[in-house]
Residue, then its C-alpha position, 0 to 999 in steps of 0.5 A: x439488483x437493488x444491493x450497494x454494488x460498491x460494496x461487495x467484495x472483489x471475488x463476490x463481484x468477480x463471480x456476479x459477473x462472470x455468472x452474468x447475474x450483474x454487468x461489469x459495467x453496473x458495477x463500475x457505475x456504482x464504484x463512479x456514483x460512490x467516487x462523485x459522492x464521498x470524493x469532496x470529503x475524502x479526496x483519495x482520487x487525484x483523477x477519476x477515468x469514469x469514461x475508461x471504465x465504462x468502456x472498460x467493463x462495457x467491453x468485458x460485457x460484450x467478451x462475456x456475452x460471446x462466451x469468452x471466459x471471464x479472467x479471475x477479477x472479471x469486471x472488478x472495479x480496481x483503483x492504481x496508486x499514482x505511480x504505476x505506469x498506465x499506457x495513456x494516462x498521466x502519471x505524477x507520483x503526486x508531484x508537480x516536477x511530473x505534471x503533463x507525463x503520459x505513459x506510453x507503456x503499462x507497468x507489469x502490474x497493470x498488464x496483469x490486471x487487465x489480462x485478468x478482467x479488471x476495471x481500471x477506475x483512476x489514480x489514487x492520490x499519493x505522498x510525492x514519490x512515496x516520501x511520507x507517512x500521511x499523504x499530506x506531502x502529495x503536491x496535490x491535494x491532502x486525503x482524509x481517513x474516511x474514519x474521522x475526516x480530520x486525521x490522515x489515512x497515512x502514507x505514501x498510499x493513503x489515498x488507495x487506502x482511504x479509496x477501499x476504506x470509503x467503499x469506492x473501490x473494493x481493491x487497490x494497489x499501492x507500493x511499500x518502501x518502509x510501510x507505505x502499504x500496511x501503515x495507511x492500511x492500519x490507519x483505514x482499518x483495511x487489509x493492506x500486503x507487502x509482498x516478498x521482494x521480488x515476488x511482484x514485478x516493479x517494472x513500470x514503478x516509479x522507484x523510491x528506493x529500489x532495493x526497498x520498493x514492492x507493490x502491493x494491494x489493498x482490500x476490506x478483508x484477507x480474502x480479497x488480497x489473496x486473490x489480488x495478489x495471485x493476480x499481479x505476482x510472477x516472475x517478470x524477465x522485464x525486471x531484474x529482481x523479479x524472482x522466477x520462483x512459481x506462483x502458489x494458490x493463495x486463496x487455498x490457504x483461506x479458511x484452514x485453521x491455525x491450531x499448533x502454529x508458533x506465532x513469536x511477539x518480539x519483546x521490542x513491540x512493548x517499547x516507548x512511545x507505542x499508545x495505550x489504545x494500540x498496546x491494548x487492542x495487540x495485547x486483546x488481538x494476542x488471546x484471539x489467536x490463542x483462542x484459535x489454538x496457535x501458540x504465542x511465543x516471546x522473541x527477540x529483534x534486537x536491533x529493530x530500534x536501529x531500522x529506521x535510522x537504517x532505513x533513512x540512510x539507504x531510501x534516501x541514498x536511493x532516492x537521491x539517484x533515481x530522482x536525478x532523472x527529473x530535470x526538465x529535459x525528459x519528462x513532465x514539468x519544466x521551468x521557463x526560468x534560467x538563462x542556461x541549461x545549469x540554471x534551467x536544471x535548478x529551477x525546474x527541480x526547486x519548483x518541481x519538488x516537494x519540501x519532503x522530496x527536497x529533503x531527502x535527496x539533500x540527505x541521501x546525496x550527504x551520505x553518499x558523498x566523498x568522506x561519508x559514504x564508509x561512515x553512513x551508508x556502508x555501515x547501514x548496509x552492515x545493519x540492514x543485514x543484522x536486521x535479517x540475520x534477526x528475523x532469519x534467527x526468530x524464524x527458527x522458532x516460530x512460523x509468523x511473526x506479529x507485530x502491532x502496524x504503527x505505534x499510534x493509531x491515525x493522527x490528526x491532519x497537520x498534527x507532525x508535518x512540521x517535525x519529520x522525525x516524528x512522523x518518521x517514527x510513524x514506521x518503526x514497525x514496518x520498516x525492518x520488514x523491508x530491510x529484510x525483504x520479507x513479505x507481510x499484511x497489515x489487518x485490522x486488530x481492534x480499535x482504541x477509545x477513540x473507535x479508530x482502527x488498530x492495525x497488526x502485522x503478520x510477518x513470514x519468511x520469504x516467499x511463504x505468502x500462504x502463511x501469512x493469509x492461512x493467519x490473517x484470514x483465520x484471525x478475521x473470522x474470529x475476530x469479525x473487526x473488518x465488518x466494522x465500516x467507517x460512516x461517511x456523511x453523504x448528502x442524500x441527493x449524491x448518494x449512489x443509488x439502486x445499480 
């Protein structure tokens, strides 16, 4: 078969290879050929497993052979944000302090996958410990937007959204604490979902913020995180806060028409600072809707502009705890330096730890503290639930929500590392979403003057997935956007050829 086999869709591909029409292991040379070509450009992967792959998808070709059934994702190429436990693989959250750390378990997710056929391509690159909003706070490397390779893919999951934007990996998996998945994926013009909380086991996940964290996947169109995301969801008694609520067939809710449904935009959407180009494709994206008969309503989420005030407080006070484990002692990197182990402590994490990072436990540690907890954390925990009791209230009068993904579209490399408020401002409408634990997708809703992406959001009610994908799927096929490819310029003599 002479086709890009980089470039075909996971359930195109899933059924090649079951069918036995192409080989799980030509499909992974062609994602590894792709990966040799654009990386130097794009730099998404921090490590590439090229012979765990092919002995990977050798050995579903042999089970396939032998009349085994082939699992849902049979012989799908996926690529693993660099915080999901993977048994052997080194595994540093896109951090120094994590450098020489070897998993020896498979994170939930990753268990999943397997059991479901899929082929494990490497560890996309990441902010440190899922701190940032452009993957430029990895301790790595910077990934670039294949759409324009001096401007950030976002973050923390830029590099699993660069991977799938750049045709080297049909899926991904990132993780989303306050947009982490559907900003990255407004910004690569892909299709990026943050389930309900509860409804994908964080069992093997390096925590954030664990109240806020939900893994997720990436994929070029609605159908591809459909079947993904029936995949790796269920109820997991290894986490506690896995819901034990049954799985429903996403990839049911593809295709049905959206005719009758009430869709309410929330008035906050309008509010300062959104770009004249992202205004523009939401305010276009509205009528595509209306022209496949659903019903837009206005709403109000009051308190929307106060989430990401909120939201600083609760991550970082979460951070601040759950990073207290890296000293040196446990795991990856530890100083030489220090005298005793306080000073071996205090080393270690000031050279282990990004500025980002540092920041943030520095911050959550202040809020926490005796004579600020009442005045700052309570009350953003106060606030956290007024923000779902809006959502709660706007769901009584619409089914969905929609909501543009970011208030700019993908900025330019090094353009706001230097002001953290402003790039926090990069999440003020993703954030409420996590605040409330409510599941939604980023897809891709135009572009700007610019020709970059334009993400939307549709938001649903807990554990209602299905409306979100029966919405997101039904605006694709209207609007075609996700046929519209980034062009990498690569040298013809690295180019992937024929499979």
């Amino acid at each position: 078969m002479n086709a890009k086999l980089n470039e075909l869709t996971a359930r195109e591909t899933a059924g090649l290879v079951a069918r036995r029409e192409i080989s799980a292991l030509e499909v992974a040379e062609a994602c590894l050929s792709r990966i040799a070509a654009v990386e130097p450009l794009v730099g998404s992967f921090l490590r590439v497993d090229g012979e765990g792959a092919r002995a990977m998808a050798a050995d579903l070709d042999r089970r396939l052979a032998a009349g085994e059934e082939p699992g849902p994702l049979c012989g799908v190429p996926v690529a693993l944000k660099d915080l999901l436990c993977v048994k052997g693989w080194e595994v540093t959250c896109g951090s120094k302090i994590l450098k020489g750390f070897f998993s020896p378990y498979d994170a939930t997710v990753v268990r999943k996958l397997r059991a479901a056929g899929a082929v494990f391509l490497g560890q996309t690159n990441m902010d440190e410990f899922a701190m940032g909003s452009s993957t430029e706070n990895s301790g790595y490397q910077i990934t670039r937007n294949p759409w324009d390779l001096d401007r950030v893919p976002g973050g923390s999951s830029g590099g699993s959204a660069a991977a799938v934007a750049a045709a080297e990996a049909p899926v991904a998996l990132g993780s989303d604490t306050g947009g982490s998945i559907r900003q990255p994926a407004a910004f690569c013009g892909v299709a990026g979902m943050k389930p309900t909380y509860g409804r994908v086991s964080r069992y093997g996940l390096v925590a954030y913020a664990s109240s806020l964290d939900q893994i997720g996947p990436f994929a070029r169109d609605v159908g591809d995180v459909a079947l993904l995301l029936e995949a790796i969801s269920g109820h997991d008694p290894l986490d506690s806060t896995s819901a034990p609520i049954p799985v429903p067939a996403y990839r049911d809710s593809l295709g049905r028409e959206i005719a009758g449904m009430k869709l309410g935009v929330p008035r906050q959407c309008f509010a300062a600072g959104l770009e004249e180009g992202v205004e523009r494709a939401f305010r276009e994206s509205l009528e595509i809707f209306r022209g496949l008969g659903a019903e837009i309503i206005e709403i109000d989420l009051p308190r929307i502009p106060h989430s990401v005030a909120c939201y600083y407080i609760i991550s970082t006070a979460e951070a601040s705890s759950n990073l207290a484990r890296f000293d040196g002692v446990q795991y990856g990197y530890r100083s030489p330096a220090g005298e005793n182990l306080v000073e071996m402590y205090e080393a270690t994490r000031r050279d282990g730890f990004g500025e980002e990072v540092k920041r943030r436990i520095l911050l959550g540690t202040y809020v926490l503290s005796s004579g600020y907890y009442d005045a700052y954390y309570a009350r953003a925990l106060q606030a956290r639930r007024l923000i779902k009791d809006d959502f709660d209230k706007a769901f009584e009068r619409c089914e969905c929500v929609l909501m543009p993904t970011s208030p700019t579209t993908a900025f330019e490399i090094g353009s706001r590392i230097a002001d953290p408020l402003r790039m926090y401002l990069s999440d003020l409408f993703t954030i409420a979403v996590n605040l409330a634990g409510l599941p939604a997708i980023s897809i891709t809703g135009g572009f700007d003057a610019s020709g970059l992406p334009v993400g939307i959001q549709v938001i649903a009610p807990p554990f209602e997935e299905e409306k979100i994908i029966r919405t997101a799927s039904a605006f694709e096929a209207g609007a075609g956007f996700q046929d519209r490819k980034p062009v990498l310029s690569v040298p013809p003599a690295a180019a992937p050829g024929p499979s």
